[in-house]
Structures are given as C-alpha cells and as structure tokens.
N, C-alpha and C positions, 0 to 999 in steps of 0.2 A: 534627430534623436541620437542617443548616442549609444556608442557599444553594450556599454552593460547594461543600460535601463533596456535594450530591446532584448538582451539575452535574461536580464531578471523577466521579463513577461513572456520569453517561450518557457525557462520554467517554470512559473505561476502557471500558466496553461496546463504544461505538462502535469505537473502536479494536480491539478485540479482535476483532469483525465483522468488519471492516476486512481483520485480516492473515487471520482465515483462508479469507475469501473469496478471497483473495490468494493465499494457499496452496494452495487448490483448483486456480482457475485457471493459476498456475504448474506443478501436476502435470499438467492439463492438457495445457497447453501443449509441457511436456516430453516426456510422451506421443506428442503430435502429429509432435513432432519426430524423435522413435524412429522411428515409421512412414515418416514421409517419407524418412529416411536408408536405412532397410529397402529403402525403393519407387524412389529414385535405386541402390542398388548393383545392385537389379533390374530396371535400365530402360537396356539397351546402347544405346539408340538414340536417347537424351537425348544432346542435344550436349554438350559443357565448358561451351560459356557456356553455356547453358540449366540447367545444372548449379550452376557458380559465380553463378549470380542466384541461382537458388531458397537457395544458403546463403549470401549477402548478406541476403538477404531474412529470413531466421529469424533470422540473428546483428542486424539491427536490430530486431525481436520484442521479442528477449530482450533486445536493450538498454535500448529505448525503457519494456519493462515496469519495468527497474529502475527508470529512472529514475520515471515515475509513482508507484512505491513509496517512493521519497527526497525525491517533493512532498509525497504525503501524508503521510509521516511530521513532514516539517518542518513541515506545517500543524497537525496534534496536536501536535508540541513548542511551537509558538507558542502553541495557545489553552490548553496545560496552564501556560505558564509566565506567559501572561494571568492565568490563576484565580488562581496562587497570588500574582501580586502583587495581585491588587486583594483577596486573603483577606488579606494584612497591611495595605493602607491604608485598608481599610474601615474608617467608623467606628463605635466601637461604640454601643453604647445602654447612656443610662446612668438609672438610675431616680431622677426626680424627686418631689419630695413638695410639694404646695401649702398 
C-alpha cells in the first residue's frame, strides 16, 4: 500500500473519531441544556438577570463549540488536501538497469 493512501486512512479514521466524539459531547451537552432549562422554569426565586446569564452563558457553549468544530474541520480539509497534492507531485520511481 502506499504512503498516502495509508496516511489518507489514519486521517479518515482520525476524523471519524473526531466527529463522533463530537457528537457525543454535543448530545451531551444538549442534554445539560434540557436540564438546566427544566431547573430555571423551576427555580421562582432565580432573578431575570441571573436567569438571562445563565442563557448567555449556554448560547456561547453552543457557539463557541461550533466553532471548534469549523477549526477542526478546516484543519482535516487542509492536511486531506496536503496529501492529495503532494500524491500528484511526488515523484515516481522509475526502474533502472546498469
């Protein structure tokens, strides 16, 4: 097998780790979020602000996680589209005779 087809399949792997560890933690986190929203409609004695933070505070969460996910992605698209040019300007070998 050759160089970059085995290195494109540790990052397909990687990658694929990647989202669904991603995917975990996003259900997670969704999760979390259910509850907390549960525990504010059940909590009369939470003030507004104290209220309007805590959902400040989960909407930059869930933002801040997208974005992490839009780094990492763009950092897989950079080394997949690494592989594939240095797979076309690699040179090849060619068999000599003496």
């Amino acid at each position: 097998m050759e160089y970059s087809q085995m290195t494109k399949r540790v990052i397909d792997f990687q990658k694929m780790s990647f989202d669904n560890w991603y995917n975990a933690v996003t259900s997670l986190q969704n999760q979390a979020v259910s509850m907390m929203d549960t525990v504010l409609d059940q909590s009369r004695w939470l003030p507004d602000d104290g209220r309007k933070a805590i959902q400040r505070w989960i909407h930059l969460c869930e933002q801040e996680g997208g974005r992490f996910k839009t780094y990492v992605d763009d950092g897989f698209t950079g080394i997949e589209k690494y592989i594939s040019e240095s797979k076309t300007t690699a040179p090849t070998k060619t068999k000599t005779t003496e």
